[in-house]
C-alpha positions as CSV (number, residue, x, y, z in Angstrom):
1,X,181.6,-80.9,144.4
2,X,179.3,-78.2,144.2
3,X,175.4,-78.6,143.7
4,X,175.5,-78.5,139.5
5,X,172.4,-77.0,139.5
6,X,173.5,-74.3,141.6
7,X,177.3,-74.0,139.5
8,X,175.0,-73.7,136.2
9,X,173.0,-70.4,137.6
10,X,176.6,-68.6,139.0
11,X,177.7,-69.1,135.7
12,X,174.7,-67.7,134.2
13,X,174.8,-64.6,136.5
14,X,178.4,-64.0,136.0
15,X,178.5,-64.2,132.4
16,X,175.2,-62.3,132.0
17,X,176.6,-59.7,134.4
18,X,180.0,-59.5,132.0
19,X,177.8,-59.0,128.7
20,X,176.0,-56.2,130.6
21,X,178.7,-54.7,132.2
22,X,180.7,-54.9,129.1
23,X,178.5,-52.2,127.5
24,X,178.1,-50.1,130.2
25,X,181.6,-50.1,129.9
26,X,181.9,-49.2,126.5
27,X,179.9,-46.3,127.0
28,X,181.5,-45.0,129.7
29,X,185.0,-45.4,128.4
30,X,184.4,-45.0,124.8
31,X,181.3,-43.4,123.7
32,X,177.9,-44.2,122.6
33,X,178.7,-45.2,119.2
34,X,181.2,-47.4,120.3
35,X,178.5,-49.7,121.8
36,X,175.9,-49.2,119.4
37,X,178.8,-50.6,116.3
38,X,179.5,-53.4,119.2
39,X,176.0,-54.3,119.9
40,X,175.3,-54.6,116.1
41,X,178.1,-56.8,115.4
42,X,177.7,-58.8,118.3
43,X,174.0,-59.4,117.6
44,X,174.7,-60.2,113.8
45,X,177.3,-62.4,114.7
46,X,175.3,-64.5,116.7
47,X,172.4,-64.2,114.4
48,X,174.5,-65.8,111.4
49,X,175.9,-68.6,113.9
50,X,172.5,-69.1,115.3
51,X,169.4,-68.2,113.9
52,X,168.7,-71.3,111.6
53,X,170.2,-73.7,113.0
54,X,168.2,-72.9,116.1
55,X,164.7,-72.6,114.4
56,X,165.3,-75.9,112.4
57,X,166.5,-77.8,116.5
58,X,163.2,-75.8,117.5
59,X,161.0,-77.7,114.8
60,X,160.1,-74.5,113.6
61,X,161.4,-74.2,110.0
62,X,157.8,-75.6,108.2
63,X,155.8,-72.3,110.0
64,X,155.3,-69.1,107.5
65,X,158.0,-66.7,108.1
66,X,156.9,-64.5,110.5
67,X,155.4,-66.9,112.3
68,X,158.2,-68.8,112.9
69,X,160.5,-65.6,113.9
70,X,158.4,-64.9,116.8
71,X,157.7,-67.9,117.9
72,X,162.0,-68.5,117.6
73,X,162.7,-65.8,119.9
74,X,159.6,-66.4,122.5
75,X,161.4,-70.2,122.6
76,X,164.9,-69.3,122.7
77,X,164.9,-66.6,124.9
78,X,162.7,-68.2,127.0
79,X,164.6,-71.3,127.4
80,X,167.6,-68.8,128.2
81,X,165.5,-67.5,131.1
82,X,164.3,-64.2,130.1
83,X,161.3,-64.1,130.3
84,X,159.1,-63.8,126.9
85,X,155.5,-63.3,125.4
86,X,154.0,-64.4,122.2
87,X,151.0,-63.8,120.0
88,X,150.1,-65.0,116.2
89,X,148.0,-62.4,114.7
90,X,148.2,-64.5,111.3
91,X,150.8,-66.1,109.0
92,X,152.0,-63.0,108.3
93,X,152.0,-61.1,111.3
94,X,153.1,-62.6,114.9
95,X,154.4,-60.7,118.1
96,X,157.2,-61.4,120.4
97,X,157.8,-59.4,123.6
98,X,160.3,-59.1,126.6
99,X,158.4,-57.8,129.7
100,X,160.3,-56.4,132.3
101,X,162.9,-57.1,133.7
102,X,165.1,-57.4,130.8
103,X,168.0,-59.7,131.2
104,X,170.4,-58.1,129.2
105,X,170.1,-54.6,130.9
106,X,170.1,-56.3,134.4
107,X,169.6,-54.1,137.6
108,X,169.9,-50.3,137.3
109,X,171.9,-51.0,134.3
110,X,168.8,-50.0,132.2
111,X,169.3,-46.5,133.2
112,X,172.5,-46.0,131.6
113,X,171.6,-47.8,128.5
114,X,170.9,-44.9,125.2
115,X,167.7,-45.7,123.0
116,X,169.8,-46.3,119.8
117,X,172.4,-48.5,121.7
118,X,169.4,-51.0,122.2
119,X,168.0,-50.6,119.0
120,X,171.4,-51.5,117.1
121,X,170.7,-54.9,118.7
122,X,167.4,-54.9,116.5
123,X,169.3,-54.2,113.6
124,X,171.9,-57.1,114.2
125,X,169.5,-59.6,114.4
126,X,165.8,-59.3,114.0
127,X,166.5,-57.0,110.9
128,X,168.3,-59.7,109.6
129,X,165.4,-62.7,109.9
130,X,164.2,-62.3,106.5
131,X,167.4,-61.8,104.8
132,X,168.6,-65.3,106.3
133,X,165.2,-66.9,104.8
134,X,165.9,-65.5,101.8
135,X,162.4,-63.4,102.3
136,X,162.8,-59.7,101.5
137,X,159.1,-58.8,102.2
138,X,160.1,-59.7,105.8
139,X,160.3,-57.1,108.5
140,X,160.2,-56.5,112.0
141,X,158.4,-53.2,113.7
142,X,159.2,-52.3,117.0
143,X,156.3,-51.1,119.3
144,X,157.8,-50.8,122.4
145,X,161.6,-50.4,124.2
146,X,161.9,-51.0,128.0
147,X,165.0,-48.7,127.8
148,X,162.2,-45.8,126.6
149,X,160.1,-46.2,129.8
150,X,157.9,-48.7,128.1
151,X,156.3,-52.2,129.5
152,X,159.0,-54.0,127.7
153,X,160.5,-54.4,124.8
154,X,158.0,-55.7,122.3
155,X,157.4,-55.7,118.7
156,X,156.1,-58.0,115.4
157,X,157.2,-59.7,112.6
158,X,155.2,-58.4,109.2
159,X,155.6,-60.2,105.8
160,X,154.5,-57.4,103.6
161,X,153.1,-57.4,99.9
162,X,156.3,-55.8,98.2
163,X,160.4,-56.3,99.1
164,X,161.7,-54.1,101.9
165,X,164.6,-51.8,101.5
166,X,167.4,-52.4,104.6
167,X,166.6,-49.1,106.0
168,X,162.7,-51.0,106.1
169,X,163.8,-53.7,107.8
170,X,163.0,-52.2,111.0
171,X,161.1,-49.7,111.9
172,X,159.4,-48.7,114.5
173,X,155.8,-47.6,115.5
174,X,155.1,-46.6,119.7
175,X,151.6,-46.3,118.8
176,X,150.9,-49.7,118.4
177,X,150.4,-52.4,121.0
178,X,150.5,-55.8,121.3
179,X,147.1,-57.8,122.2
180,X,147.3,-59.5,125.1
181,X,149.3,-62.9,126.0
182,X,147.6,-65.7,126.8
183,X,150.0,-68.6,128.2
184,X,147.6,-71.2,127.6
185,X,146.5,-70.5,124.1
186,X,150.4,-69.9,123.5
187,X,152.7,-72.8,121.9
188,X,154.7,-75.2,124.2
189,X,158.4,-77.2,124.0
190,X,158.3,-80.1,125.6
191,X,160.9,-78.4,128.2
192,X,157.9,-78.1,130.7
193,X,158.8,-81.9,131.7
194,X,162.3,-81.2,132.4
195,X,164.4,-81.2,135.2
196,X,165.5,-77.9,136.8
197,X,169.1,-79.0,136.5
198,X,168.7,-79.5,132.5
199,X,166.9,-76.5,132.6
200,X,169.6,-74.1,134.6
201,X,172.2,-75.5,132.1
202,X,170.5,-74.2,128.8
203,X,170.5,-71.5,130.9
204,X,174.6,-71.5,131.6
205,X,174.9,-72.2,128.2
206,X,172.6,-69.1,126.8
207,X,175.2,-67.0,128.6
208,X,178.0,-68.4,127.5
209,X,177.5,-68.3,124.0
210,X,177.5,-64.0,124.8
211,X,180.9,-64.7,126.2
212,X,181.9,-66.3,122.9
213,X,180.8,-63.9,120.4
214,X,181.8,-61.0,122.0
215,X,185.4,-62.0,122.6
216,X,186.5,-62.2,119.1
217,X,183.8,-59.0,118.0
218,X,185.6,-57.2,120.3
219,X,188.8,-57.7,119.3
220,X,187.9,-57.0,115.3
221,X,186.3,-53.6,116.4
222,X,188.6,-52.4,118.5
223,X,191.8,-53.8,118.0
224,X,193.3,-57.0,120.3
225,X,195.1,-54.4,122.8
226,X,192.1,-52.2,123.3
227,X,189.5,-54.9,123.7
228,X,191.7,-56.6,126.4
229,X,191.6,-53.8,128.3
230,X,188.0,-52.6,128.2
231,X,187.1,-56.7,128.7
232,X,189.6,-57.4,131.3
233,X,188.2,-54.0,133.5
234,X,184.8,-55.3,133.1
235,X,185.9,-58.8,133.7
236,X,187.6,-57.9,137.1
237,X,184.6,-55.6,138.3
238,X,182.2,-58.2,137.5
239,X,184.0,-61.2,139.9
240,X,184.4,-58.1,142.5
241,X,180.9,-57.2,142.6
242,X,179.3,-61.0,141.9
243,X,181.8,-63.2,143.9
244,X,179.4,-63.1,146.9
245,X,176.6,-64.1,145.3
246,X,177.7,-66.9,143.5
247,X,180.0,-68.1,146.4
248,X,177.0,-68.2,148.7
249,X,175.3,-70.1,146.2
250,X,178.1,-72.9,145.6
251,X,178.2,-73.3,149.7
252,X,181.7,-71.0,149.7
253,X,181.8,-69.6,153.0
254,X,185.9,-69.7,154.2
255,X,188.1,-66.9,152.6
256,X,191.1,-69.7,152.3
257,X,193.1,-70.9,149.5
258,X,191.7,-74.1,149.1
259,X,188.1,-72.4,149.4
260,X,188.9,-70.4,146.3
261,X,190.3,-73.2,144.6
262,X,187.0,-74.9,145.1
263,X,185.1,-72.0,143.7
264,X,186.9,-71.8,140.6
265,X,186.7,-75.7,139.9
266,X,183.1,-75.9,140.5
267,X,182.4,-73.0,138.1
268,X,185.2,-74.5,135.3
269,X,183.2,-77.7,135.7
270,X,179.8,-76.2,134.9
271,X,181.2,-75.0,131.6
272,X,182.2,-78.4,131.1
273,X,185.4,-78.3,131.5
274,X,187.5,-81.1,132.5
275,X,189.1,-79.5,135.5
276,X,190.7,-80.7,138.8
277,X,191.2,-79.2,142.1
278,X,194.5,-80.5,144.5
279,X,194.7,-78.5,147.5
280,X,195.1,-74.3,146.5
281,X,195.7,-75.3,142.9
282,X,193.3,-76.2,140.0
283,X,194.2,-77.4,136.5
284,X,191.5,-77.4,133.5
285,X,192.7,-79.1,130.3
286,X,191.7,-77.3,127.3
287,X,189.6,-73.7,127.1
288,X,186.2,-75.7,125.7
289,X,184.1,-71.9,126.3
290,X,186.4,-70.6,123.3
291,X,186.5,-74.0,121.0
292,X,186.3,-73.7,117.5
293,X,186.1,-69.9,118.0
294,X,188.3,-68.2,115.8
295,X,190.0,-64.9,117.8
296,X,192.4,-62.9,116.6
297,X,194.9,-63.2,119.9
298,X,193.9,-66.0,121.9
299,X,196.3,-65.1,124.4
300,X,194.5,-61.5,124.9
301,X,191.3,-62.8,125.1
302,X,192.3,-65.3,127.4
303,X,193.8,-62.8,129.5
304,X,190.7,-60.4,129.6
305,X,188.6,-63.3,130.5
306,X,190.9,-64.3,133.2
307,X,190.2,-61.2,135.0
308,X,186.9,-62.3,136.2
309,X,188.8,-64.7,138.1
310,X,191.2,-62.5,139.2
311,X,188.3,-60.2,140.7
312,X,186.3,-62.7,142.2
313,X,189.6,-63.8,144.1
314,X,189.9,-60.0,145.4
315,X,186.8,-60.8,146.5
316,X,187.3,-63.5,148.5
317,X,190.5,-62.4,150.2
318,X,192.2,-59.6,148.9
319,X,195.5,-60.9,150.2
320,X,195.7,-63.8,148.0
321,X,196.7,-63.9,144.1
322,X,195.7,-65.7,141.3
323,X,199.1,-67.0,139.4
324,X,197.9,-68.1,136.4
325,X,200.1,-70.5,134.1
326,X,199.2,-71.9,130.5
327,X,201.4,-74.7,129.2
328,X,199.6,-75.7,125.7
329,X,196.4,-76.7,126.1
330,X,196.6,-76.9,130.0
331,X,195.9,-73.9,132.7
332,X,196.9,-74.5,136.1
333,X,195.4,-71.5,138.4
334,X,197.7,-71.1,141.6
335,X,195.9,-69.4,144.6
336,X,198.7,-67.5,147.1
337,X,199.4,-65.2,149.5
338,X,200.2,-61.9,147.5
């Protein structure tokens, strides 16, 4: 079996890599709009499922509002692995920043990525802090957006003295700047004492949660045939362009069958799935990535997903296949000569 540690980053590449990829794709098969409606209601989505749930695990749900906002998004993101700033001005005012490079728009990716398309993913979530608190006088301003040519993205959370209108709920201001970080004066989790494995599999898991909200989001925007296809061509690009990485990292170095088949099960089992591999096959009991995830086809987004697979196998050897049966709850993965 491969390193977990190692299994725990591919995953996070790959599925990183697939969020990214996914909008670039939108954009250059749809339009612009069509990723800024899917970055909203991706962001929202996760910002319903997550956002206190996560600050009350995070201990932070006693701090004043804003307070706690920033310091939420420094902590998750961080544990996540992007990288992440933090400064409390007051109770009512308390910055947050992403410097450079930003994980979502990995690579050159930032080029392609429109100002409003990464501003709907403002909208989605941070927008939406004080409404979850049930604090309209809370707001977020945004100072900064790598995607403009800034130093990162950056911005605050303000409590103001009267309720915000939803078009106030953001806003943003270039002029302003946030003071400088200081990593020592800043607030710690106890995660500093943790082992890099434990570490690289919030990591895993920070991706994977993209993979399950943008599944079903995808399928409710664009209807279930239209979001397999624009999923399943990023899918299969992703696994083409990525296989060699993450192979490398797993020890991968044959083009066989059976190396492929050792590929797949090592990354199945870093999602925790309960997975086996005999010879060129491997069988994986259950889909846990997508449990308790309601989708509107399952099958479809099954499918789309599968085409990372399929991708990463071209990869490998483009004269092999991936045959790919589902019987229930159980997928058996068949690698053969094409």
């Amino acid at each position: 079996m491969a390193n977990e540690s190692a299994a725990y980053k591919a995953i996070a590449k790959l599925y990183n890599a697939l969020m990214t990829g996914l909008v670039l794709t939108l954009i250059s098969q749809k339009d612009a709009q069509a990723a800024r409606t899917f970055m909203f209601a991706h962001f929202r989505r996760q910002h319903l499922e997550k956002f206190l749930p996560g600050l009350k695990k995070l201990g932070l749900d006693a701090l004043p509002d804003a307070v706690a906002c920033a310091q939420y998004h420094y902590f998750s993101n961080a544990l996540g692995g992007v990288k992440t700033e933090y400064v409390r001005e007051s109770d009512r005012k308390a910055w947050v920043r992403y410097p450079p490079p930003r994980w979502i728009w990995q690579g050159t990716a930032i080029c392609a990525i429109p100002r409003d398309v990464n501003e709907a993913m403002l909208h989605g979530w941070h927008g939406h802090n004080g409404v979850s608190l049930g604090n309209p006088r809370l707001g977020f301003v945004c100072t900064g957006q790598t995607v403009n040519g800034d130093p990162g993205l950056e911005g605050y959370y303000c409590e103001y003295d009267r309720d915000l209108a939803p078009d106030e709920r953001v806003r943003f201001a270039p002029n302003e700047h946030m003071p400088r970080f200081d990593p020592a004066a800043a607030p710690k989790l106890d995660t500093a004492n943790w082992p890099q494995e434990r570490l690289r599999k919030v990591e895993r898991s920070y991706a994977m949660e993209y993979v399950r909200s943008f599944l079903p989001v995808t399928q409710e925007l664009f209807g279930v045939d239209e979001a397999e296809r624009l999923v399943a061509k990023t899918a299969r690009l992703i696994g083409l362009q990525f296989y060699e990485d993450t192979a490398s990292a797993l020890g991968i170095a044959g083009d066989s069958a059976e190396d492929f088949a050792r590929y797949l099960c090592a990354l199945a089992a870093a999602q925790g799935e309960q997975v086996e591999a005999r010879g060129s096959a491997v069988t994986q009991q259950g889909w846990r990535l997508m449990a308790g995830v309601a989708l509107p086809d399952r099958d479809a987004a099954f499918r789309a997903w599968n085409a990372l697979w399929e991708g990463a196998l071209a990869a490998h050897n483009h004269f092999l296949r991936l045959k790919t049966e589902r019987t229930g709850e159980t997928i058996v993965w068949r690698i053969a000569p094409a």
